[in-house]
C-alpha positions in Angstrom: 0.0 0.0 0.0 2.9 2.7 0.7 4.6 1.5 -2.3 1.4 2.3 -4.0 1.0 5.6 -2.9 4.5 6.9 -3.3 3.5 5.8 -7.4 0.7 7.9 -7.1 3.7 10.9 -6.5 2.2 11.1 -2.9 4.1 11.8 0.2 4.7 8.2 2.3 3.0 8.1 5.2 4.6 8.2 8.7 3.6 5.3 11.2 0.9 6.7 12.6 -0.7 8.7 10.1 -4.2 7.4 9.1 -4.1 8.4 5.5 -5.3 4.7 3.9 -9.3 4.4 3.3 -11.7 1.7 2.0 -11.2 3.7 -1.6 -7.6 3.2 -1.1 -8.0 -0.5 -0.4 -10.0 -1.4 -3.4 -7.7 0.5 -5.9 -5.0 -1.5 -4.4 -6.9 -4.8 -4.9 -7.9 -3.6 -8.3 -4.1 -3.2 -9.1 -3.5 -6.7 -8.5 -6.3 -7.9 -11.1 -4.1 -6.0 -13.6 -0.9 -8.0 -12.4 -2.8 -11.1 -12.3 -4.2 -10.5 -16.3 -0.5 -10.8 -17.5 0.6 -7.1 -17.6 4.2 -6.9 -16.1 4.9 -5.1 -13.2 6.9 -2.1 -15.0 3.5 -1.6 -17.3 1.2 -1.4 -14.3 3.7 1.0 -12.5 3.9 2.9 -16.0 0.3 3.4 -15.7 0.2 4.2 -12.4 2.4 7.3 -12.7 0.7 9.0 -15.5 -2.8 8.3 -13.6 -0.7 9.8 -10.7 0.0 12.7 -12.9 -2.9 13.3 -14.4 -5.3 13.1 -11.2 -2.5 15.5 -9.7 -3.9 18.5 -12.4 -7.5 17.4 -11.9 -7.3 17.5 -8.0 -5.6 20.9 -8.5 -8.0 22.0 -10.6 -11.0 20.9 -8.8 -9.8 22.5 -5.7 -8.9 25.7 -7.5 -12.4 25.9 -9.2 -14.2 25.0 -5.5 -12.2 27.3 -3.8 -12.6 30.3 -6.3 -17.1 29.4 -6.4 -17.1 29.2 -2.4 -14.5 31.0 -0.4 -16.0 33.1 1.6 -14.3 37.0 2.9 -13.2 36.6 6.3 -13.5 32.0 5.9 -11.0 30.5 8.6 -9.1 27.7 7.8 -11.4 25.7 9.6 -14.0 26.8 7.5 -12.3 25.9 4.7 -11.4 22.2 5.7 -15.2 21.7 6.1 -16.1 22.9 3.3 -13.6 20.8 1.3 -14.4 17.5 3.4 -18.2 18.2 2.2 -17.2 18.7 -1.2 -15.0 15.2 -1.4 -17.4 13.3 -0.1 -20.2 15.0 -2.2 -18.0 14.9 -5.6 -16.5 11.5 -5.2 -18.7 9.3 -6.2 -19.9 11.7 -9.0 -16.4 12.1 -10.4 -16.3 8.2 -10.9 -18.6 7.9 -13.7 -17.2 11.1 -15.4 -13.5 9.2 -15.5 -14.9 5.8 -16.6 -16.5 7.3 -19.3 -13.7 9.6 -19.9 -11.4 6.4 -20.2 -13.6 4.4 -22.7 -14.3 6.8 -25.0 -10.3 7.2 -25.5 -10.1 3.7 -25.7 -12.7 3.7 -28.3 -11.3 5.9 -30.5 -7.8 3.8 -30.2 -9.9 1.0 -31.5 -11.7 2.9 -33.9 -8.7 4.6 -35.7 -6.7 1.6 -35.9 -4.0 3.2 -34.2 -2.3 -0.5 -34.1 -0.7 -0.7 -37.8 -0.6 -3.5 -40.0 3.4 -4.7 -39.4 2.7 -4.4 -35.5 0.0 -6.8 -35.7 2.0 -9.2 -37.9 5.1 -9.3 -35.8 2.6 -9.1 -32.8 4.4 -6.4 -31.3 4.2 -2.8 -30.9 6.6 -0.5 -33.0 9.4 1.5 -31.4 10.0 4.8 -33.5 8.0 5.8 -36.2 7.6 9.0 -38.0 5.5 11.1 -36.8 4.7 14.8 -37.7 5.7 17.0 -34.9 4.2 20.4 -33.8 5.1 22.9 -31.1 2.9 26.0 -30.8 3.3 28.7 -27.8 2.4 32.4 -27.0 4.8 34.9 -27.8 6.0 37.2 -24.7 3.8 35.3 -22.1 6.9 35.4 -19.5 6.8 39.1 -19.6 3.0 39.3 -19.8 3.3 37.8 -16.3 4.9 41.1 -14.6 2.3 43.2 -15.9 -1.1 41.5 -15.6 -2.5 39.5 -11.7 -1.8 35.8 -12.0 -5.4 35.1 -11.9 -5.5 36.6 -15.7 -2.5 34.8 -16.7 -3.9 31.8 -15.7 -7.0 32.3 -17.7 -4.5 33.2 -20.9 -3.2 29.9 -20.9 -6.6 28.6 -19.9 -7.6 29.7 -22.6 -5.1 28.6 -25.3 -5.3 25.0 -23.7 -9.2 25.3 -24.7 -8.5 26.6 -27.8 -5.6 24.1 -28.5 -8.3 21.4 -27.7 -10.9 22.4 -29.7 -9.2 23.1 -33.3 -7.0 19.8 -34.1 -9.4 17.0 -36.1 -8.2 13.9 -36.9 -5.5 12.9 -37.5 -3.7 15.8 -35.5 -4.0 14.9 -31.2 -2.8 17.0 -29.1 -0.8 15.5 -27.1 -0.2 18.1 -24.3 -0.3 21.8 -23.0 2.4 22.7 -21.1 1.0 26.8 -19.8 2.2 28.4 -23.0 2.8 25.9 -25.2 1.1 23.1 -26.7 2.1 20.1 -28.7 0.4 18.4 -31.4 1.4 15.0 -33.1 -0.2 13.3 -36.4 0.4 11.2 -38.5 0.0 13.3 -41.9 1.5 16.2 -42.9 -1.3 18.8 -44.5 -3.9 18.2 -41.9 -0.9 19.4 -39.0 0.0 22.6 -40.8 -4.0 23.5 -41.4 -4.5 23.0 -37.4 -1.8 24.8 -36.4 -3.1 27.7 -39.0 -6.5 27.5 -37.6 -4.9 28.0 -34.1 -3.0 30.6 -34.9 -6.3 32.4 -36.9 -8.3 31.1 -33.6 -6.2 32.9 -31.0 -6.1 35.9 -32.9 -9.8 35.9 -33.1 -9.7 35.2 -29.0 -7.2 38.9 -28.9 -5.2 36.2 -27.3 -0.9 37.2 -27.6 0.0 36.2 -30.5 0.8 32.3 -31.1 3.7 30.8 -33.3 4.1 27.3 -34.4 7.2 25.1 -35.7 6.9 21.9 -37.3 9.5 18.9 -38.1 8.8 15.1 -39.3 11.3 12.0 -38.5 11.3 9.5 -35.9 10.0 9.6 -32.7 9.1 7.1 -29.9 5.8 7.0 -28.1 5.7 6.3 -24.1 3.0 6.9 -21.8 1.0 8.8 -23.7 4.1 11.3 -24.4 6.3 11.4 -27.5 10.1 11.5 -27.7 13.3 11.9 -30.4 15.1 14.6 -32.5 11.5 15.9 -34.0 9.6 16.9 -30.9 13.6 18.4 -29.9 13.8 20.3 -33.4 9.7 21.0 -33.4 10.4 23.0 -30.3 13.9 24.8 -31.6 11.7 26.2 -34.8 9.0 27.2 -32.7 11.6 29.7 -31.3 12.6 30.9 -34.4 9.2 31.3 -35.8 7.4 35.0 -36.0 5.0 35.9 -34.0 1.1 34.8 -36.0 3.6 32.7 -37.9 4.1 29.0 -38.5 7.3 28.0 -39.4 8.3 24.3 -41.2 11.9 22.5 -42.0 12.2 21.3 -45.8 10.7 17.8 -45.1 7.1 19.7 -44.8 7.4 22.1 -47.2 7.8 19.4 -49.5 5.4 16.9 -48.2 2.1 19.8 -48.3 2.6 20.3 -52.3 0.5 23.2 -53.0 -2.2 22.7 -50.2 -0.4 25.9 -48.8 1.3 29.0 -50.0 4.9 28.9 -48.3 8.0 32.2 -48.3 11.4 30.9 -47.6 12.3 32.2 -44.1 16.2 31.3 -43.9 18.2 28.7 -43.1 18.8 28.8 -39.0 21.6 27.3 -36.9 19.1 25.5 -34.0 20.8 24.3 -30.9 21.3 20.7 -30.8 21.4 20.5 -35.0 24.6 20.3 -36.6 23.8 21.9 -39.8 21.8 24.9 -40.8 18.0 23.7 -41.0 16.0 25.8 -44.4 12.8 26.2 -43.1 9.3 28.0 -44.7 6.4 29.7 -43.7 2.8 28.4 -44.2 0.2 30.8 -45.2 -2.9 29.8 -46.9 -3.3 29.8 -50.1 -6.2 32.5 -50.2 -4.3 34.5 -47.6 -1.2 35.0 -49.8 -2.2 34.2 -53.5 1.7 35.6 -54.8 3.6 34.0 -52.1 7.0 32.6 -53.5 10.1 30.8 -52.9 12.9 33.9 -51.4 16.3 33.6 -52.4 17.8 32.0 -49.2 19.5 34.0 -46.4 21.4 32.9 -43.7 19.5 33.2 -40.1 21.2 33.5 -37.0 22.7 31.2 -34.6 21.1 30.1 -31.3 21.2 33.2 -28.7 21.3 36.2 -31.0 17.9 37.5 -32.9 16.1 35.1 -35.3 14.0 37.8 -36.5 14.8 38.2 -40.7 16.7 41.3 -41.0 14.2 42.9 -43.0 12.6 43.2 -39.6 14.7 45.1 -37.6 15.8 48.4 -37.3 18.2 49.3 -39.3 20.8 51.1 -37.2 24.0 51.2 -39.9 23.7 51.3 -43.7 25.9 47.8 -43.6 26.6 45.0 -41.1 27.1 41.4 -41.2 25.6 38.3 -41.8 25.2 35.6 -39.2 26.8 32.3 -39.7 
C-alpha cells in the first residue's frame, strides 16, 4: 500500500498517520487484477504514474475551481477544511462515472482509428520509433506578460489557449499536451498538422489572445506513456523559437510533403541548438491568404542566442553590417 501511494507521486505516510481508506483498499486490490491479467509489473507501474500525474492537475483544478465558487471573505481555515471534506465526499462518487466514461471513449477511438498498424500486428508487437509529424505552438512574450497582468489573468490566458488548442486539431492531428504556453500536437500526416496549427494561430487571434507561433519537423520519434520522444519533438520546439510571432514555421521535409495545399515564403536557413547543420525552413500561409507567395532567395538566419527575427525586420541602425553564420 505505501509503495502504491508513493507511485501515485504522494508523500509516504509516517507510522501513525491514518491516510489509507476503504477507496484506497479497493484501488489497491484492483491493481492486482491488472498484475494477475498478464501485464508486467513495470506496465502497471507505468500506468500508475501518468494516472498519478494526471489526477494530480484534476485534483488541483477541482480544488482551485471550489475554492474560487465558495470562499467566503473573512473564511478560517477551519471553514475551509469543512467545506472541502463536504465537497470530497459529495463529488466523489460523481467524479467516478465522469472518468470511466472519460477512459472508454479514449479507448474507443484507439480501437476505432486503428492506431495498431498492420506490421505491429503481424510481428505481434508494438513498434518503437516511427515517424511522426511533430508540432510545437506557444504564445509569444507570455513570460513578460506575467509582470504586468495579476496571476489570476494569466492563468486564464493559458486557460484559454489550452481550450483553444483542444478544440481546433481534427483527426489525424492529437494533441498531445499543453504545457501553460505551449502546446504540442502530433499526427500522423503532414497537411492536416499545418492546417491546425493555422486555424490555431487564426483562432487565437480571433480570442485577442498574444499572438501564437508554431514550428513543425517530421522523423522519428518514440511513443511512451501517452508522451512522445526523439530529435522531432527536440527540433519542433527549436523552430518554434525561431518562428514570428502569428507565424508558422516548417523544415524542408514539410514544405515538401504539403505540395500546394499551402502557399509557403522561404524564411532562412537557421543554426538550432542541438542540430549540426543549418535547417532551411518556410512559412505556411494559406493559399487565399497569400495568392503571390514565392520561394525567397535563401538568407542565412542567426545562430542560437542572437535574434532570429529576418533582418528585414529590424531596425536598421547602420547602412551595412554582417551576416550571421
Amino acid at each position: 500500500m505505501v509503495a502504491y501511494r508513493r507511485a501515485l507521486g504522494l508523500p509516504e505516510p509516517g507510522p501513525d498517520d491514518r491516510v489509507f481508506g476503504e477507496e484506497d483498499v479497493a484501488a489497491y486490490e484492483a491493481l492486482t487484477l491488472f498484475l494477475d491479467s498478464g501485464l508486467p509489473p513495470e506496465s502497471v507501474t507505468e500506468l500508475n504514474r501518468v494516472l498519478a500525474e494526471g489526477m494530480a492537475r484534476f485534483a488541483a483544478a477541482v480544488g482551485g475551481a471550489f475554492t474560487a465558487a465558495f470562499l467566503g471573505r473573512g473564511d478560517t481555515e477551519h471553514d475551509v477544511a469543512l467545506r472541502f471534506s463536504e465537497m470530497a465526499e459529495t463529488l466523489g462518487p460523481a467524479v467516478a462515472p465522469v472518468l470511466l466514461a472519460a477512459l472508454n471513449a479514449h479507448l474507443r477511438e484507439i480501437a476505432s482509428r486503428g492506431m495498431i498498424g498492420r506490421d505491429q500486428l503481424r510481428s505481434g508487437r508494438l513498434a518503437g520509433a516511427q515517424d511522426v509529424v511533430v508540432c510545437f505552438a506557444d504564445l509569444v512574450g507570455f513570460t513578460a506578460l506575467g509582470g504586468q497582468i495579476a496571476a489570476e489573468e494569466l492563468g486564464g490566458v493559458a486557460g484559454r489557449l489550452a481550450v483553444l488548442a483542444a478544440e481546433v486539431p481534427t483527426w489525424p492531428v492529437r494533441l498531445i499536451k499543453t504545457i501553460g504556453d505551449a502546446a504540442m500536437f502530433v499526427s500522423p500526416e503532414v497537411v492536416p498538422m499545418v492546417d491546425a496549427a493555422l486555424t490555431l494561430v487564426e483562432a487565437i487571434d480571433a480570442a485577442d489572445l498574444p499572438a501564437l507561433r508554431a514550428g513543425i519537423t517530421i522523423g522519428p520519434a518514440l511513443q511512451r506513456s501517452g508522451d512522445w520522444y526523439g530529435h522531432p519533438v527536440n527540433v519542433a520546439s527549436r523552430v518554434t523559437g525561431v518562428a514570428r510571432p502569428g507565424s508558422v514555421l516548417c523544415t524542408q521535409e514539410i514544405r515538401d510533403a504539403s505540395g500546394d495545399a499551402f502557399a509557403w515564403s522561404f524564411a532562412g536557413r537557421y543554426r538550432l541548438k542541438g542540430v549540426p547543420e543549418p535547417v532551411p525552413l518556410h512559412r505556411a500561409r494559406r493559399r487565399a491568404d497569400a495568392p503571390d507567395a514565392q520561394e525567397d532567395s535563401e538568407v542565412e538566419a542567426p545562430e542560437p542566442g542572437r535574434s532570429s527575427r529576418p533582418r528585414s525586420d529590424r531596425p536598421r541602425r547602420r547602412a551595412s553590417r554582417s551576416r550571421g553564420s
